[in-house]
Every structure is written in C-alpha cells, then in structure tokens.
C-alpha positions in Angstrom: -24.5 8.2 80.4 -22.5 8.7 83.9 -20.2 11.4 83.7 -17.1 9.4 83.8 -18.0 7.7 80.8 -18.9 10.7 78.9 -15.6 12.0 80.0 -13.6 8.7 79.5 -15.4 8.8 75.5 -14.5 12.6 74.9 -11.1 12.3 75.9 -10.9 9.5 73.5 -12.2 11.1 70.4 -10.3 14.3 70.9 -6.8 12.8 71.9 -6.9 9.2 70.4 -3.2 8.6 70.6 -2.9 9.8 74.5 -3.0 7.4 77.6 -5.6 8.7 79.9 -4.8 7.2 83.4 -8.2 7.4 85.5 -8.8 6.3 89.4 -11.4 7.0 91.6 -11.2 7.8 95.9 -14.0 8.0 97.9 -15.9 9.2 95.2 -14.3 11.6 93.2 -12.4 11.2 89.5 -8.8 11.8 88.7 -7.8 12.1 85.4 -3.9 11.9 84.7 -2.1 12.9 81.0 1.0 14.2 79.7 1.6 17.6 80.3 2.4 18.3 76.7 -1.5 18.5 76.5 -2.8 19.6 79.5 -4.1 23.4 77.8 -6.2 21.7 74.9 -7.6 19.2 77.6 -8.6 22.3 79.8 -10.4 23.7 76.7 -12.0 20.5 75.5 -13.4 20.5 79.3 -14.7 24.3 79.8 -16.2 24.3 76.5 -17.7 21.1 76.1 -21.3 21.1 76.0 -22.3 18.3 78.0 -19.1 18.8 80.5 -18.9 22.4 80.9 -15.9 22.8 83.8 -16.6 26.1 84.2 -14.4 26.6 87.3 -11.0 26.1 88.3 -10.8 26.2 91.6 -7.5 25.0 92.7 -3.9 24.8 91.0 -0.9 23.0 93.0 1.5 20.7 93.0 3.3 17.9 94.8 7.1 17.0 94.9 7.6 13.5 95.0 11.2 14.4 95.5 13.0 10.6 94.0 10.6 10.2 91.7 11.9 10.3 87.7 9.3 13.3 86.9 10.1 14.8 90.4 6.6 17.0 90.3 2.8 16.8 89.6 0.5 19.7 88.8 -2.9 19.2 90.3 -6.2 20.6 88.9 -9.5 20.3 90.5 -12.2 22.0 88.5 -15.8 21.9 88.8 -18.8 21.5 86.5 -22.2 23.7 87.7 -23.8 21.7 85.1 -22.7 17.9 86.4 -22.5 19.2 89.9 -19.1 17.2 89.7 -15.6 17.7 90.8 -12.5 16.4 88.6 -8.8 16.6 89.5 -6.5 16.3 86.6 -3.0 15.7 86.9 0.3 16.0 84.6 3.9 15.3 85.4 6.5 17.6 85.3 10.2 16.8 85.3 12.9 19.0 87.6 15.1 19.3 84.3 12.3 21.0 82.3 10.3 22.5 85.1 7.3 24.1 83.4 3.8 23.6 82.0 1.7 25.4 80.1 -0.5 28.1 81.9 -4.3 27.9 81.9 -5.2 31.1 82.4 -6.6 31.3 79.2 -9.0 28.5 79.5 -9.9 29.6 83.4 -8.9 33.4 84.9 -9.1 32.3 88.3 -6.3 29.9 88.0 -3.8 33.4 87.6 -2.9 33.9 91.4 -2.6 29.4 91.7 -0.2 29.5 89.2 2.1 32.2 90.6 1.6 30.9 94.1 2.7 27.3 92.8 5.4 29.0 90.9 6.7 30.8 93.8 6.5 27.6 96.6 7.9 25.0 93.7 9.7 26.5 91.0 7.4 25.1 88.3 7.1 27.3 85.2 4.0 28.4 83.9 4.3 28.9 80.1 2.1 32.0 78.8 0.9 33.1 82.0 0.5 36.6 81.7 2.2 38.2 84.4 4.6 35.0 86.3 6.4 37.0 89.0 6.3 35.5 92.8 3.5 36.1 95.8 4.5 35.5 98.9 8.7 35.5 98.6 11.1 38.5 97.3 11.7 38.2 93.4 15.2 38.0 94.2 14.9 34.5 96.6 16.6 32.1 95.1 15.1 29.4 96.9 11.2 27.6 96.9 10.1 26.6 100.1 7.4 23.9 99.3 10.2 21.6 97.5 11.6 18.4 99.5 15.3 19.6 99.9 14.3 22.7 101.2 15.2 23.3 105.1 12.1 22.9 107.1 13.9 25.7 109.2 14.9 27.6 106.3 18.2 28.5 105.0 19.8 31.5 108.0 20.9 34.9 106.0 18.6 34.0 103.4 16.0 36.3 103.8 16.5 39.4 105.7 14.0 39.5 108.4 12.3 43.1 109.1 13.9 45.5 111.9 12.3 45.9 115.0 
C-alpha cells in the first residue's frame, strides 16, 4: 500500500468524524485538519508502526492577513522508515490565537514554536518554556504578521549605543 493511502486509512479509523483535506505539489503530501486535534494527530504519526514520523523538522506559520482564520501552522515531519516528507497544516484564528504545542510528541519542535510565537503571536498551549527568541519580552509587536511595518515601528525598539 502507497504511503498516502496508508496515511489517508489511518487518519480515518483514528478520527472518523474529522475532514482530512489532502493535496499533493510536485511530489510531496499535505495534510490539512482542525487545530483542535493537531497533538493526537502528531502522536498517531510518530508512533505508528508503519508511519513512524520520527522527526519534526520545521514549525511555522503563514498570515493570510483577510482570511476568516487569519493564520496556518505548518508542520513538515519526516519518516526515516518511508523516506517521506509530510506537511500538515491547521488553521488558527487571530481572536483565539493559539494551538496546542507538540513538544511532547517531537523535542525538536521547542525552539520552532517560540520562534513562531515570537514572529506571529501564535500561542503554543503546554509548551514548556513559551517566552520570545529573537525580540525583547517586553515588544509588543510581531514582525512576521501582515500589518506590521516593513520598516518597523520608530521608538519601538531601542537600538544599541555606539
């Protein structure tokens, strides 16, 4: 059985009453759910026997800035076992701007989190230490989102002195 059916099948049996939107691009699988379920869909792929995503190796997002769930978390984990690459993918709303964390299903996915925490102002939920990367804890502002200045926002930020 190809990979995407196997997926497409296990999906099914574990989360009958979800709608699993999948689409293929030059080759590689995307998988699109609620976010309501997006940590027992990690698990059910890291721990399946036959799919065993072991790896997490990217965590995003993208603002679609006039779109009704203004955000998308992206995932793109990998099986060693499939040699495959999957990117999953969950809306998130601006009112209620969080998802659950994964870090319990894949370690790696700590320092994506907070860094897509930091540029978007998307909530982890349960990630174990949530607290920004790159920008002071006190900015108020998240410099990946649409209606953010591309030249910034002056006196924002105090700049270093020479």
């Amino acid at each position: 059985m190809e990979i995407k059916e196997l997926l497409s099948q296990k999906l099914k049996e574990k989360f009958p009453e979800t709608e699993f939107e999948f689409s293929e691009f030059r080759g590689e699988l995307t998988v699109k759910f609620p976010k309501e379920i997006v940590l027992e869909v990690c698990k059910l792929l890291k721990t399946d026997n036959e799919l065993e995503f072991l790896q997490c190796t990217d965590v995003t997002a993208v603002d679609w800035a006039t779109r009704k769930n203004r955000f998308t978390v992206v995932y793109q984990i990998y099986s060693f076992k499939n040699n495959f690459r999957l990117r999953l993918k969950a809306d998130v709303d601006e009112k209620d701007c969080s998802i659950d964390s994964v870090t319990s299903v894949w370690k790696g996915a700590n320092w994506q989190e907070r860094e897509t925490y930091d540029m978007y102002g998307i909530k982890f939920n349960g990630h174990p230490d949530l607290r920004r990367m790159y920008m002071p804890e006190e900015f108020e502002y998240y410099p990946l989102r649409k209606d953010f200045p591309l030249m910034g926002i002056p006196g924002s930020i105090p700049l270093p002195k020479k």
